[in-house]
C-alpha positions as CSV (number, residue, x, y, z in Angstrom):
1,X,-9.3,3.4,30.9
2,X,-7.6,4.0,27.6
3,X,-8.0,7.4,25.9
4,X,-7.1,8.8,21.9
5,X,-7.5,12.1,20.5
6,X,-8.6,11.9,17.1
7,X,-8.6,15.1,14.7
8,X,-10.4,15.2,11.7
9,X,-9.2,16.7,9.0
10,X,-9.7,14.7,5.4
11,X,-5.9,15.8,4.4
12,X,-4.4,13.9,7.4
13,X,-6.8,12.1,9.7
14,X,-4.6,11.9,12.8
15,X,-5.4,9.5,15.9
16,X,-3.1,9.8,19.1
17,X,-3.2,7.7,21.8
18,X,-1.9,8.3,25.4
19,X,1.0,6.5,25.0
20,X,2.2,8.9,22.1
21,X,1.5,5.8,19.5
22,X,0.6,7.7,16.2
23,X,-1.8,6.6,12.9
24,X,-2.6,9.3,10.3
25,X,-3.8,8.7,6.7
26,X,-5.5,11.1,4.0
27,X,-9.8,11.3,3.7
28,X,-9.5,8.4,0.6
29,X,-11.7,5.4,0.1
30,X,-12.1,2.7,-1.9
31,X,-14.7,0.4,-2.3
32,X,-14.1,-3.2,-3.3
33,X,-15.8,-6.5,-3.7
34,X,-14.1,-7.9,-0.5
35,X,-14.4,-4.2,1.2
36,X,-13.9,-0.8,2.1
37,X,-10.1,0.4,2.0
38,X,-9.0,4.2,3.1
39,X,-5.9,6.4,3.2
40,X,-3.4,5.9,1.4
41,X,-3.9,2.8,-0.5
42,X,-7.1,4.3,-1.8
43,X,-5.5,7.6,-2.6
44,X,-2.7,5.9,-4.8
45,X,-5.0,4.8,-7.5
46,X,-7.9,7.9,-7.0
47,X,-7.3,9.2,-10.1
48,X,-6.9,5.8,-12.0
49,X,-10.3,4.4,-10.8
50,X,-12.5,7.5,-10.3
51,X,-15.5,5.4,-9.9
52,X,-14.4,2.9,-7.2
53,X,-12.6,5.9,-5.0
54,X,-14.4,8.8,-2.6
55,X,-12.9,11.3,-0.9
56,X,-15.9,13.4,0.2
57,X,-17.7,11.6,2.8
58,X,-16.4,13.4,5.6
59,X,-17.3,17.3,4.5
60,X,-20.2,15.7,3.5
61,X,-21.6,13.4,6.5
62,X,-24.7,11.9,6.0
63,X,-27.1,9.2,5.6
64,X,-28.2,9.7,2.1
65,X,-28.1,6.8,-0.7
66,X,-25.3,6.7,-2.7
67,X,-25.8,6.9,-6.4
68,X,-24.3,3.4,-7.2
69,X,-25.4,0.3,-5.0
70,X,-22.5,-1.6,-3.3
71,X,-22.4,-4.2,-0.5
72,X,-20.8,-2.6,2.0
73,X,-21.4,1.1,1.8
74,X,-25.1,2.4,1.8
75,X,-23.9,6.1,2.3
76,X,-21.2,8.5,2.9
77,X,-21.5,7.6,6.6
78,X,-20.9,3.7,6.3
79,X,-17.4,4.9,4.4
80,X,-16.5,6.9,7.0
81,X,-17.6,4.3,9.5
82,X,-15.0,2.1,8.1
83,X,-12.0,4.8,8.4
84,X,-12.7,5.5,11.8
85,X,-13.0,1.9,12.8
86,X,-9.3,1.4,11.1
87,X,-8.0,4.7,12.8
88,X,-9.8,3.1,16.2
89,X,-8.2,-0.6,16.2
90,X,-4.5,1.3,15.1
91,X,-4.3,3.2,18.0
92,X,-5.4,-0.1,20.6
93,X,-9.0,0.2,20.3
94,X,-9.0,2.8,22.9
95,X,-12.1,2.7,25.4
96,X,-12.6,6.3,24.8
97,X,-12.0,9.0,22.7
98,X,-11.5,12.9,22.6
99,X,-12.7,14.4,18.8
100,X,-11.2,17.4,17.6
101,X,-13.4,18.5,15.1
102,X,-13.3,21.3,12.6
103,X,-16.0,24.3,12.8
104,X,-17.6,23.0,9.1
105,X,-18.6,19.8,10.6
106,X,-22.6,20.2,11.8
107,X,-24.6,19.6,14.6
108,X,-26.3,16.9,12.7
109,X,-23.0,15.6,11.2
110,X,-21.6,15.6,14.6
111,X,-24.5,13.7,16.2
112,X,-24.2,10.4,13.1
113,X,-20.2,11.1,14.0
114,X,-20.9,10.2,17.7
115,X,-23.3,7.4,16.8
116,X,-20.2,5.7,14.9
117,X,-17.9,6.4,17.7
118,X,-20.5,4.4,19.9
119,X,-20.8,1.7,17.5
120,X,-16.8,1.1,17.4
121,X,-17.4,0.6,20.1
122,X,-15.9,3.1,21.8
123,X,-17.5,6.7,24.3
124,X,-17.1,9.9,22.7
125,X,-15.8,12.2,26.5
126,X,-15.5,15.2,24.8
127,X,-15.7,17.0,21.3
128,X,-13.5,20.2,21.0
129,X,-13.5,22.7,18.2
130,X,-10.2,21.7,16.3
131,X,-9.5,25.7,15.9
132,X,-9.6,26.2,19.8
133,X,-7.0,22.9,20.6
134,X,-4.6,24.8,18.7
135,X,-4.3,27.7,20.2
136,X,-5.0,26.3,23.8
137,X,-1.5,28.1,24.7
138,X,-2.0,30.7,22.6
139,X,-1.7,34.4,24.9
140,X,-3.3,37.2,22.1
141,X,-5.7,37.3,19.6
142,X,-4.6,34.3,16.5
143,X,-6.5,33.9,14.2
144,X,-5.9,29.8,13.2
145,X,-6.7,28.8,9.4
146,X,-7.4,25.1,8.9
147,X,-7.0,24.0,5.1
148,X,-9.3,20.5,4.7
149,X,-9.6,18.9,1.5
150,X,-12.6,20.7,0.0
151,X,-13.3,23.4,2.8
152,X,-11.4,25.8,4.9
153,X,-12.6,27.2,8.1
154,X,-11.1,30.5,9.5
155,X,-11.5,30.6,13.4
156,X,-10.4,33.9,15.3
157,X,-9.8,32.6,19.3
158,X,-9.0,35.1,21.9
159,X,-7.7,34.9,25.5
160,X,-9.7,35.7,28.2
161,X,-8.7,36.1,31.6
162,X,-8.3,32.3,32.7
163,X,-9.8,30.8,29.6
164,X,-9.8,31.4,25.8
165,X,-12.7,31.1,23.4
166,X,-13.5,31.6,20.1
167,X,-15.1,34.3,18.8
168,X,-15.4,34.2,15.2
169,X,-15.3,32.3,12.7
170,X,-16.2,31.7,9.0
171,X,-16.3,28.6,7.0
172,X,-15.3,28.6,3.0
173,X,-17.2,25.7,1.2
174,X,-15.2,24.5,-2.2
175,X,-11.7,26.2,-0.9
176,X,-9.8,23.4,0.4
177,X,-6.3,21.2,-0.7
178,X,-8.2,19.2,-3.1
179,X,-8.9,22.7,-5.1
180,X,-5.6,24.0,-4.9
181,X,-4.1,20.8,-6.2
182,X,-7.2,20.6,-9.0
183,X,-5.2,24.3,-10.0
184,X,-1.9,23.1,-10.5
185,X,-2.7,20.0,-12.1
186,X,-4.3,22.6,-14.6
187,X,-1.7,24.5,-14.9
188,X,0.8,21.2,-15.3
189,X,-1.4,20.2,-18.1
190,X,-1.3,23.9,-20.1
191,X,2.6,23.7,-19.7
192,X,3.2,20.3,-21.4
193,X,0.1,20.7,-23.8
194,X,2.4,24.1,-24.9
195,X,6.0,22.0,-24.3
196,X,5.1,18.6,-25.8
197,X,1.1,18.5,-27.6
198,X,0.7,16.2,-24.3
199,X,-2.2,16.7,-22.3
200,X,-1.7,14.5,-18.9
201,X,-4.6,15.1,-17.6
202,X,-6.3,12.8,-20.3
203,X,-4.2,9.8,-19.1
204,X,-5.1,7.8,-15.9
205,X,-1.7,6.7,-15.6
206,X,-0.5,10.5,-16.1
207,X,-2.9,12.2,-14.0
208,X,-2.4,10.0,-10.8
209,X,1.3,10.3,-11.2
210,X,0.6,14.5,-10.9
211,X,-1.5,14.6,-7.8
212,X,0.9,12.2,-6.4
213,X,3.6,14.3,-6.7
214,X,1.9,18.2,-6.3
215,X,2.1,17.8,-2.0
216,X,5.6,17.4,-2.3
217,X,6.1,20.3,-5.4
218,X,4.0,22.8,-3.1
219,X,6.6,22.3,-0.4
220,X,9.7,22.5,-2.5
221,X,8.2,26.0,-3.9
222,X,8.4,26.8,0.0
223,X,12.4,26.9,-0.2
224,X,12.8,26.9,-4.3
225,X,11.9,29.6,-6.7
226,X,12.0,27.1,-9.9
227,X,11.0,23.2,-9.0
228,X,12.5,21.1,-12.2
229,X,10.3,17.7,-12.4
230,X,9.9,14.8,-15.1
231,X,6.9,13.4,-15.7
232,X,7.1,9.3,-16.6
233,X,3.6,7.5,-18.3
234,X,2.9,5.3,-21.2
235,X,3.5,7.8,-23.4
236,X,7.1,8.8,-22.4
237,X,9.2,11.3,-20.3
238,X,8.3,14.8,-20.0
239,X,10.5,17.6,-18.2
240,X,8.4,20.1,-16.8
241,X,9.3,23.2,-14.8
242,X,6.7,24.9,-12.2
243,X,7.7,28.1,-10.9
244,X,7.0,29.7,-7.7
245,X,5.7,33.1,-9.1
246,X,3.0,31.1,-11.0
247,X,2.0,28.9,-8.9
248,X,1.2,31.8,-5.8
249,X,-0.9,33.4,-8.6
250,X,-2.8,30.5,-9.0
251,X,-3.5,29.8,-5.3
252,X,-4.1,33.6,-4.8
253,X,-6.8,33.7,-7.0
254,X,-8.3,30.5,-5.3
255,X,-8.0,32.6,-1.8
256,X,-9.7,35.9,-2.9
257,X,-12.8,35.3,-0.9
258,X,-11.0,34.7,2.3
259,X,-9.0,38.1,2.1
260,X,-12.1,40.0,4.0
261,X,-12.2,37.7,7.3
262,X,-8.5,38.3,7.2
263,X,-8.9,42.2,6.8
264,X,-11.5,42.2,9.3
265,X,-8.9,40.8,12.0
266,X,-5.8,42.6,11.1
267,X,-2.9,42.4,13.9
268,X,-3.9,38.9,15.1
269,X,-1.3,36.4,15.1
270,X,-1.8,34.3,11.8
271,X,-1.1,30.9,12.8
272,X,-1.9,27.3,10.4
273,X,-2.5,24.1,10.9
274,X,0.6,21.7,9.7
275,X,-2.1,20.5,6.5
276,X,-1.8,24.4,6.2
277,X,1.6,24.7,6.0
278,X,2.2,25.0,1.9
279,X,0.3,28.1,2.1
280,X,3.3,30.2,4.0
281,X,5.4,30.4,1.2
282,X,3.0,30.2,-1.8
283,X,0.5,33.2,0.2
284,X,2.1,36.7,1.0
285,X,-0.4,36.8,3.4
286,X,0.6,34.1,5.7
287,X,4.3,34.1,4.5
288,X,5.2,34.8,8.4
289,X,2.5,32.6,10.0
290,X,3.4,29.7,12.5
291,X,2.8,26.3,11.5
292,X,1.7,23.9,14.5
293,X,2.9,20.7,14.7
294,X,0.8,18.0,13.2
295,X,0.0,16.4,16.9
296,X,0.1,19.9,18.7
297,X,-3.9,19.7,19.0
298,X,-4.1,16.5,19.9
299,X,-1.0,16.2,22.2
300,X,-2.6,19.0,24.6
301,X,-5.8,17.1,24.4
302,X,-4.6,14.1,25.7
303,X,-2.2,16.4,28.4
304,X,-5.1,18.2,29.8
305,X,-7.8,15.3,29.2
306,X,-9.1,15.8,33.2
307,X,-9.6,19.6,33.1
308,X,-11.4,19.1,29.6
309,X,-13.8,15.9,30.8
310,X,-14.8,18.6,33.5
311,X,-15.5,21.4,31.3
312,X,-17.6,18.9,29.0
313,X,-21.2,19.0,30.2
314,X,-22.5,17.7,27.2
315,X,-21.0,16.4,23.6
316,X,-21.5,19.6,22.1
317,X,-18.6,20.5,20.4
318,X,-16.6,22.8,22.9
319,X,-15.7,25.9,22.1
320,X,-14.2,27.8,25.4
321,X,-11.5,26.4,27.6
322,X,-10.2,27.3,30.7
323,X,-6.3,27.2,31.2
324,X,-4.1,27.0,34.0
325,X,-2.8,30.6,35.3
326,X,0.5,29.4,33.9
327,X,-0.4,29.0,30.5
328,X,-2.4,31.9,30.2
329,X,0.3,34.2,31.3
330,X,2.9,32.3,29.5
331,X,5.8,34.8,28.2
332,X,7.1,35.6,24.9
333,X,10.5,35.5,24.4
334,X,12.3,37.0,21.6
335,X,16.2,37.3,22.0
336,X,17.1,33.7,22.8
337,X,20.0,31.8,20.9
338,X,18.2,29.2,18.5
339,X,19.5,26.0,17.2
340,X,21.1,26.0,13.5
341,X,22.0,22.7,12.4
342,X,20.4,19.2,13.3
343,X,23.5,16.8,14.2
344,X,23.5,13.3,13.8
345,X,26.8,11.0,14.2
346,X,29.0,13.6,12.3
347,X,26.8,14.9,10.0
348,X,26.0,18.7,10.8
349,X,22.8,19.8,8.3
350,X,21.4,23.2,8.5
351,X,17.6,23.8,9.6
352,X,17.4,26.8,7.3
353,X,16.5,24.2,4.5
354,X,14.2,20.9,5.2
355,X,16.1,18.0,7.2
356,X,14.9,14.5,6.6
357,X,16.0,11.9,8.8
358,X,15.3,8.6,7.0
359,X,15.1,5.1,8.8
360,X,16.0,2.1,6.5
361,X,17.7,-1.4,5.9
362,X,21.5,-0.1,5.6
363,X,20.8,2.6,8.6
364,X,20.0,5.5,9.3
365,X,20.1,8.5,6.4
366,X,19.7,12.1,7.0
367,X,19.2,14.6,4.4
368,X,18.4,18.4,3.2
369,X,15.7,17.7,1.0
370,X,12.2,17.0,1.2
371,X,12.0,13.1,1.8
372,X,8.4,11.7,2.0
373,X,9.5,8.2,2.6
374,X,11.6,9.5,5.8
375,X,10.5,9.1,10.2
376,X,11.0,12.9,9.9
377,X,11.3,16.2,8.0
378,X,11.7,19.2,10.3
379,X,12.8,23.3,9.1
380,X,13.2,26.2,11.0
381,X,11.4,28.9,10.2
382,X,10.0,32.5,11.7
383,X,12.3,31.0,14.9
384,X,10.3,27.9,15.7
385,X,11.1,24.3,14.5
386,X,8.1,23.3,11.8
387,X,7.6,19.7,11.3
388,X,7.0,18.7,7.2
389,X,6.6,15.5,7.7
390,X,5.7,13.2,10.4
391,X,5.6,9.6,11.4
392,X,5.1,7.4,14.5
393,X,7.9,7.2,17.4
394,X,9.5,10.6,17.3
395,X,9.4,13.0,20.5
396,X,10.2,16.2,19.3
397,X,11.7,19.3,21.7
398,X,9.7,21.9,23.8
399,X,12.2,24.9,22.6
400,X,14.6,25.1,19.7
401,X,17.6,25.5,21.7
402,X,20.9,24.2,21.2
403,X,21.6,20.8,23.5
404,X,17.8,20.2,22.7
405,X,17.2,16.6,20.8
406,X,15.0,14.7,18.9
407,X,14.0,11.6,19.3
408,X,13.4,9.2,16.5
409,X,12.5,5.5,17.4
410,X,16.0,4.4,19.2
411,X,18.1,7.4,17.6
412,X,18.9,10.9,19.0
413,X,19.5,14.0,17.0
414,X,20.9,17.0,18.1
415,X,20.1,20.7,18.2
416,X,23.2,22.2,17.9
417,X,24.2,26.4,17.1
418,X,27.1,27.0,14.1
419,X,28.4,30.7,14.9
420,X,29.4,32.2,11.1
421,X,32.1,33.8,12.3
């Protein structure tokens, strides 16, 4: 029998089959005359054709008309019928599936969601709280905050002898990527309406060529206090400059309401998902959180896929696991020598800054800068190894040690120390 993990999360829906073969693209649609296309292709021109794009059919899961009729989508459910189908058939049309799935989705939701599964058709073994797949490993209180496109949902889990459960958790409708993104392209828009009587958010063109850029600003304002930036449409080239200060003020004031759920669980380990991740250095709150790999939840799925089928009596979601004795009393270690640099060939690039190992006609190129286009992007930060960027192929380390190596497709990289002295 064949097995996937699929995690839903309309920033990155991620499927992960047993064989470590990987598919992820954004919550995007676009409906056609010959069909339904998602992810990225449908996100691409979102903000040139409003009206033939959606991007809200996951949060909001249901069976009711849409407002326009159209051949091949009734509903909201129907366009999410034809991502998960894609996501299904790229991983091998696995014969069944785990679903990692995020505390916002409902029972009701949840119940059409296994329905589709059925229809693929595929069997639904198990649905697990996406919070509590994170911190599976996890030996104290963490509290795990899970950005999705137009919600966020807090989740508080918490060991417990052999197992670990969650025990609160609080959902924040309307505070999600898409609203954070929505800010900055504001903000964009008031710099060059002051800079150059040029308001880009009143051009297609303009406006699609912000948002596509903004994931990769956000993560430069990780490492860079002032991100310099040209803006290219039909009505010319415009410099504009965002700066870090600015932009955390914006997002700040988007994050008020969730400052309460994180007073009320002071001292827990703050830990975010890897669509999370621009919030450690643009929120002083998180600013020494742990990012997760973007396939931790559904690697330890797939790893512990017997124990879980037993603990699933039912398809509710699950939302207590038990662990083996030697995760649960897994230890903590502080003092050990991490890696520095990533080496490749001889090329030596430090992990203080982003390292993006490219894969491409003339060979292999690896770089400290941000590269979307790249297999990889990795960083070290608060002494782990965070992955920016991820594509299919690559088997990352257990540890950040030196002699430790990556593996990208057929190419090896090593985790190497550089002593100052």
């Amino acid at each position: 029998m064949t097995i996937a993990a699929l995690e839903l999360n309309e920033q990155s829906l991620l499927i992960q089959a047993e064989d470590g073969a990987l598919h992820a693209e954004p919550g995007f649609a676009r409906l056609t005359s010959e069909g339904i296309v998602t992810g990225e292709e449908a996100r691409s021109v979102a903000w040139r054709e409003p009206q033939h794009v959606y991007d809200q059919y996951w949060c909001h899961l249901n069976q009711t008309p849409l407002p326009i009729r159209h051949r091949f989508a009734r509903h909201h459910a129907d366009i999410a019928f034809a991502q998960l189908q894609k996501l299904w058939q790229n991983a091998g049309s696995p014969e069944s599936l785990i679903l990692l799935a995020p505390g916002s989705i409902a029972r009701a939701q949840l119940s059409l969601l296994l329905g589709m599964v059925e229809a693929l058709p595929s069997r639904a073994t198990a649905v697990i709280d996406s919070a509590l797949a994170a911190c599976a490993d996890e030996t104290g209180d963490t509290l795990f905050v899970d950005l999705q496109m137009h919600e966020s949902v807090l989740t508080v889990c918490r060991p417990r002898g052999d197992s670990i459960l969650i025990v609160d958790q609080e959902i924040f409708p309307g505070l999600g990527m898409g609203q954070i993104q929505n800010s900055v392209a504001r903000h964009i828009s008031d710099i060059l309406i002051e800079s150059y009587r040029f308001d880009p958010l009143h051009s297609s063109e303009a406006e699609q060529a912000i948002f596509d850029q903004i994931p990769h600003w956000l993560t430069r304002l990780r490492w860079e206090r002032d991100v310099s930036t040209k803006l290219v449409s039909e009505h010319g080239e415009h410099s504009c400059i965002l700066n870090r200060d600015a932009i955390k003020a914006l997002i700040g004031e988007r994050l008020a309401s969730v400052r309460s759920f994180l007073e009320r669980w002071q001292g827990c380990r703050l830990l975010l998902s890897h669509a999370s991740g621009p919030l450690t250095g643009l929120v002083d709150e998180f600013s020494e959180a742990e990012v997760i790999s973007q396939t931790a939840g559904t690697q330890r799925s797939l790893s512990r896929y017997a124990e879980i089928l037993g603990q699933a009596d039912d398809l509710y979601r699950v939302r207590a696991l038990d662990r083996p004795e030697s995760c649960a009393a897994a230890p903590v270690v502080n003092g050990e020598q991490l890696a520095t640099h990533l080496l490749y060939g001889d090329l030596a690039l430090p992990l203080s800054k982003p390292v993006s190992f490219r894969i491409a006609e003339n060979g292999p190129r690896m770089s400290n800068e941000f590269d979307a286009g790249s297999a990889l992007t990795v960083v070290m930060r608060n002494r782990a190894l965070e992955t920016l960027h991820l594509d299919a192929n690559v088997v990352l380390p257990q540890t950040c040690q030196p002699g430790e190596s990556i593996r990208v497709g057929g190419h090896e990289l090593k985790l190497i120390r550089v002593r100052d002295d």
